[in-house]
Structures are given as C-alpha cells and as structure tokens.
C-alpha positions, 0 to 999 in steps of 0.5 A: 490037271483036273477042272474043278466046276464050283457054285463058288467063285472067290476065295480070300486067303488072310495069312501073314505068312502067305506071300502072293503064291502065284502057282496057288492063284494060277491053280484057281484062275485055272479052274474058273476061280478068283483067288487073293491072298492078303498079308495085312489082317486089317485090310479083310473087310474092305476086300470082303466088301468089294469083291464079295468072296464066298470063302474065306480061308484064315491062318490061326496064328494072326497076332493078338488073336485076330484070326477069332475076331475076323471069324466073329465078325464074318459070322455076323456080317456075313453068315453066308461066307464059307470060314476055313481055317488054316491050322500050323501046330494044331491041338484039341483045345484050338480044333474045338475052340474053332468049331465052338466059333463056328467054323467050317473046316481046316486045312494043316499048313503048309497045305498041300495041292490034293488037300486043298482040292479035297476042301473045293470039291467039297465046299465048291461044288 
C-alpha cells in the first residue's frame, strides 16, 4: 500500500448508512490519519469540537435536509474545514446546489479505495 503524507490529520465521515467501516479506518490509521465515522447527524459538532477535524465528508441523503445545515453551519463556524460531499444518485440540480453552498468537492457512494485516495492526494497534501 502506498503511504499518503498529509497537512491533514482527521477526517469526520457523517452517513447513516455508513456503519464503523474498519478497513476504511485501518486505511487512514495506516497513513498516519485519524478517520471517525458517525451515524447520528446530530452528534457532528460535539466531534467537531472535540477532535478539531480538517474535513468533513457528508452523505447528501441525511433526512430533512440535514446534509445543507451542517454544510451552512461549518462554513460559518468553521470556514477552515475541508466539506466533501458523499453523492448517491446524483443530478445537475444537487451538483450545482452544493457548490452554490460552497462545498469542496464530491466523492459517488459507494466510493471506491482509488477515488478517495485521488480526494487525500489532493486536499491532504
């Protein structure tokens, strides 16, 4: 496996779909990088304050809408935070309302290794 050096050190995957995927984790633990995976949408900013992540990768489909207030929230209360967004289904109309919130970049779900190591290399180094 290649070692991926980064400015970046914790990464915050918010996806009630996502269950603790421990070959993701072990990949980014491997590479010197704190990965946590939460279910619960509401617990994402008693993480963020305590751990301090530099991204934060969020599923689109979050119920009520939850995936546009956390992105408003972050880009108020912490602009420095990396947004990626994790896109099933996507459509023009979502794309451009995301990048119209200012979000960083997507990534399609189900992701594969490669595509999410292309995002590290470029948001990480």
């Amino acid at each position: 496996m290649k070692i991926i050096k980064t400015a970046f050190k914790s990464t915050l995957i918010i996806d009630p779909e996502e269950k603790d995927n421990l070959n993701l984790i072990s990949i980014f633990h491997e590479n010197g990088l704190k990965l946590e995976i939460i279910n619960q949408e509401q617990d994402y900013q008693a993480k963020i304050e305590k751990n301090k992540y530099d991204c934060v990768i969020i599923s689109s489909d979050l119920a009520n809408n939850n995936s546009e207030k956390i992105i408003d929230n972050l880009k108020i209360n912490y602009p420095w935070i990396v947004i990626i967004i994790l896109l099933e289904n996507p459509s023009y109309e979502k794309i451009f309302s995301f990048i119209r919130m200012g979000v960083d970049d997507f990534i399609l779900k189900p992701f594969i290794w490669e595509d999410f190591e292309k995002l590290l290399r470029f948001y990480y180094y």
